[in-house]
C-alpha positions in Angstrom: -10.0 -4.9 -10.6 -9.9 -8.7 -11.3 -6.9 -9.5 -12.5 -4.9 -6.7 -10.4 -6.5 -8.5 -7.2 -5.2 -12.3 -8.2 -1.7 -10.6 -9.3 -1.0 -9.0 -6.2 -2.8 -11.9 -3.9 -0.9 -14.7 -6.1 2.4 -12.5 -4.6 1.0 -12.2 -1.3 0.9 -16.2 -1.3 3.7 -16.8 -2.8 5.8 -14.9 -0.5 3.9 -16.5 2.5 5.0 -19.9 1.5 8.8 -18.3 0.8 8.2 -17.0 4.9 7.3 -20.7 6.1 10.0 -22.1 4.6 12.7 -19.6 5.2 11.4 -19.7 8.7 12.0 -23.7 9.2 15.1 -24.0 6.7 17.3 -21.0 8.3 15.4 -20.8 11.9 16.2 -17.0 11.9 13.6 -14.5 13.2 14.6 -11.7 11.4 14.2 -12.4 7.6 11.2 -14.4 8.7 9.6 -11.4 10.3 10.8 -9.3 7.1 9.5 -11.8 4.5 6.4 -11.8 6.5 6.2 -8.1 6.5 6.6 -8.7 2.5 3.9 -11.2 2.0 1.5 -9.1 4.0 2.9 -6.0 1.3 0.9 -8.5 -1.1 -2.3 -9.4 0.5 -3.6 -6.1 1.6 -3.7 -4.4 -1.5 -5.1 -7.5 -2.9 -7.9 -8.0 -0.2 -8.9 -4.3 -0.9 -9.1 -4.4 -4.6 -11.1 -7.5 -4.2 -13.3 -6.1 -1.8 -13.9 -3.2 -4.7 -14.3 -6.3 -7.5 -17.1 -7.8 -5.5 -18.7 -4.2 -5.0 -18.1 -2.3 -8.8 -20.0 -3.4 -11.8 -16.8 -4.8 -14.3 -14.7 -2.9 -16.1 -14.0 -3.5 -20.1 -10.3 -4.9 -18.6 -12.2 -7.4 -16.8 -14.0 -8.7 -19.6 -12.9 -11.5 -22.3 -15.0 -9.9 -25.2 -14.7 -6.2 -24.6 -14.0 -3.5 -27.8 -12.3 -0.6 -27.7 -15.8 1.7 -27.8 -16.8 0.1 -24.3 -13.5 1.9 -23.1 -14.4 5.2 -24.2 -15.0 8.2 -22.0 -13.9 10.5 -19.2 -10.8 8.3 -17.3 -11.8 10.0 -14.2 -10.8 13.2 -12.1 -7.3 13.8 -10.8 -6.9 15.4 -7.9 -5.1 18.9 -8.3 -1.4 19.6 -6.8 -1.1 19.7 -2.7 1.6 20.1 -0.6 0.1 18.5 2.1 1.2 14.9 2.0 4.6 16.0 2.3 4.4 18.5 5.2 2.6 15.5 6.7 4.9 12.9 5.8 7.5 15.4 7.0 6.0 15.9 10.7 5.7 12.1 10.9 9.8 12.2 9.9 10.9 14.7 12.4 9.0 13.1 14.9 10.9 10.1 14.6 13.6 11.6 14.1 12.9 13.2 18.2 14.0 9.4 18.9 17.6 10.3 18.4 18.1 13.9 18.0 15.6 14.9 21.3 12.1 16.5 22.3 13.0 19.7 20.5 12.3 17.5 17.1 9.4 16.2 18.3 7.7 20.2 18.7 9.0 20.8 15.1 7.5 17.9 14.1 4.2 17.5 15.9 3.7 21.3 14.5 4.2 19.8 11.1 1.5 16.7 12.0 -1.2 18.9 12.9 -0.9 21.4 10.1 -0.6 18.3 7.9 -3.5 16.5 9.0 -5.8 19.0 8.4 
């Protein structure tokens, strides 16, 4: 996870600076807030892959000298098809959606959040 973790925290920085910048040039609030909402897109995934780096022994892709037998083996397990997510993601939608529409969304879509969250 080495070089995803400098990819993703080299955006995360970059945009920061782009926020600092936009925020003094333009003085607007709400491209600032968006850019930082776009720079922290960046460092997150980058802070957690390099909390994994520092934790997982390395990978061939993180080493200069690796061969193509070092890479050989199981990939992994893949988790089989759900529906879940989306009735979740769903339920978190409706209930939003009880902002405009009214409380009766908000039943529909707590009832959708609790059979999702299990």
């Amino acid at each position: 996870m080495k070089i995803e973790y400098r990819i993703y925290l080299g955006i995360g920085l970059f945009v920061s600076v782009l926020t600092v910048v936009y925020f003094f040039w333009a003085k607007e609030y709400g491209g600032a807030t968006m850019f930082f909402g776009t720079a922290g897109l960046g460092i997150m995934p980058a802070m957690y892959m390099g909390w994994w780096h520092r934790r997982m022994k390395p990978r061939p892709e993180d080493t200069e000298n690796a061969t193509m037998a070092e890479s050989k083996g199981a990939i992994g397990a893949f988790p089989s098809y759900t529906i879940w997510p989306f009735v979740l993601g769903m339920g978190a939608f409706m209930s939003a959606l009880s902002l405009v529409f009214g409380e009766w969304t908000l039943v529909i879509g707590g009832a959708l959040l609790i059979f999702g969250a299990r």
